[in-house]
C-alpha positions as CSV (number, residue, x, y, z in Angstrom):
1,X,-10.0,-7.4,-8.5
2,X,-12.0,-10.1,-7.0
3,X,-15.3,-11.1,-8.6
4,X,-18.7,-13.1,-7.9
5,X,-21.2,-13.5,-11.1
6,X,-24.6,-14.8,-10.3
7,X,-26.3,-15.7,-13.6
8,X,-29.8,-17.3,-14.3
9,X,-30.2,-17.7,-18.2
10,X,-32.1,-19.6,-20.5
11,X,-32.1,-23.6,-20.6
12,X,-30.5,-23.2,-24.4
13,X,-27.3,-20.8,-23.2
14,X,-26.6,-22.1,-19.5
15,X,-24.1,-24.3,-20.8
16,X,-22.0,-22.0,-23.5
17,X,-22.4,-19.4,-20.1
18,X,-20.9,-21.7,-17.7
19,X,-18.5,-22.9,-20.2
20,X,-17.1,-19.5,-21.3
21,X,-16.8,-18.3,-16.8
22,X,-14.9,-21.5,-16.4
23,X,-11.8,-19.9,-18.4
24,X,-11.5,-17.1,-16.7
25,X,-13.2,-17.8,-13.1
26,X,-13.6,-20.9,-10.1
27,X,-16.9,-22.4,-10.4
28,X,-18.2,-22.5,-6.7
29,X,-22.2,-23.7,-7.3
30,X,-24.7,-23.9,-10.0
31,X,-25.1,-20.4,-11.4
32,X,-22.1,-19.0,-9.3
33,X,-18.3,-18.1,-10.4
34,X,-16.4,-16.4,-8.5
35,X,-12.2,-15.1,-9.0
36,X,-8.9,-13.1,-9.0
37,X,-9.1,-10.9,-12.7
38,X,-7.6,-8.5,-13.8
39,X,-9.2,-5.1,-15.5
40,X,-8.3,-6.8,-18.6
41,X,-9.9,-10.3,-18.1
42,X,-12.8,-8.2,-16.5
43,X,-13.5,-6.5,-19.8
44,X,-13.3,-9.9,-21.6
45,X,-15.5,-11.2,-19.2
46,X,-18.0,-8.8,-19.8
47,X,-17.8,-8.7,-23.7
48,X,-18.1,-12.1,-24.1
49,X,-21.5,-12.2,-21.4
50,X,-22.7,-9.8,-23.8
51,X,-22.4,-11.8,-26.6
52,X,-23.7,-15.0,-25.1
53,X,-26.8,-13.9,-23.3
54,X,-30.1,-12.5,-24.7
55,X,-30.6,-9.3,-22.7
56,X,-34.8,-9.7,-22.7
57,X,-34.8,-13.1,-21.3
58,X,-31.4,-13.3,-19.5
59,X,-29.9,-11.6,-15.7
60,X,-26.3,-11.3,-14.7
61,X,-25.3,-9.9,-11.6
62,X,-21.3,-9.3,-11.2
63,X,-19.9,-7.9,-7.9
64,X,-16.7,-6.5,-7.8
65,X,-15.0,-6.5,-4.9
66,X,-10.8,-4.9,-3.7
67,X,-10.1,-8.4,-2.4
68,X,-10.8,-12.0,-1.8
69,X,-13.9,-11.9,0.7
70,X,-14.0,-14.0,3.8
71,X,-16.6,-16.7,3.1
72,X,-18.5,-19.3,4.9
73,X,-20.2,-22.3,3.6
74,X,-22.9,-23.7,5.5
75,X,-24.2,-27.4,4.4
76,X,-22.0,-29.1,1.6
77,X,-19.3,-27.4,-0.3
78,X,-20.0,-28.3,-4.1
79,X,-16.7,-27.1,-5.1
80,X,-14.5,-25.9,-2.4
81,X,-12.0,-23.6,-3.8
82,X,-9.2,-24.2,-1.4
83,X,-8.7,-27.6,-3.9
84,X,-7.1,-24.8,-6.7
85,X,-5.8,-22.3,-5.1
């Protein structure tokens, strides 16, 4: 399945966040991952959000999605993902 996560966390777990997506998914803008997974890494994914965010302060927002989505970038594309795939 494809995937897009949108998160906006606390100043103190942004980094151990974006750190932890980056194994498993392309990191497209600030706050935004997006990636091929499969059910398994989806689970991991999901268990180790769990883990790193505090659910009273913190928002996640994943959309799944059957296939790679067409996109379109308007302005400057801060990490295009054409360079890794």
């Amino acid at each position: 399945m494809y995937v897009v996560i949108v998160y906006d966390v606390s100043v103190e777990r942004v980094n151990k966040v974006k750190k932890f997506l980056r194994r498993y998914l392309h990191w497209v803008q600030n706050s935004v991952f997006e990636g091929e997974v499969t059910k398994a890494e989806f689970e991991r994914i999901k268990a180790g959000l769990e883990e790193l965010i505090n659910e009273d302060e913190d928002s996640i927002v994943i959309y799944k999605l059957r296939s790679m989505p067409q996109r379109e970038t308007m302005g400057v594309e801060k990490n295009p993902i054409e360079d890794i795939i």
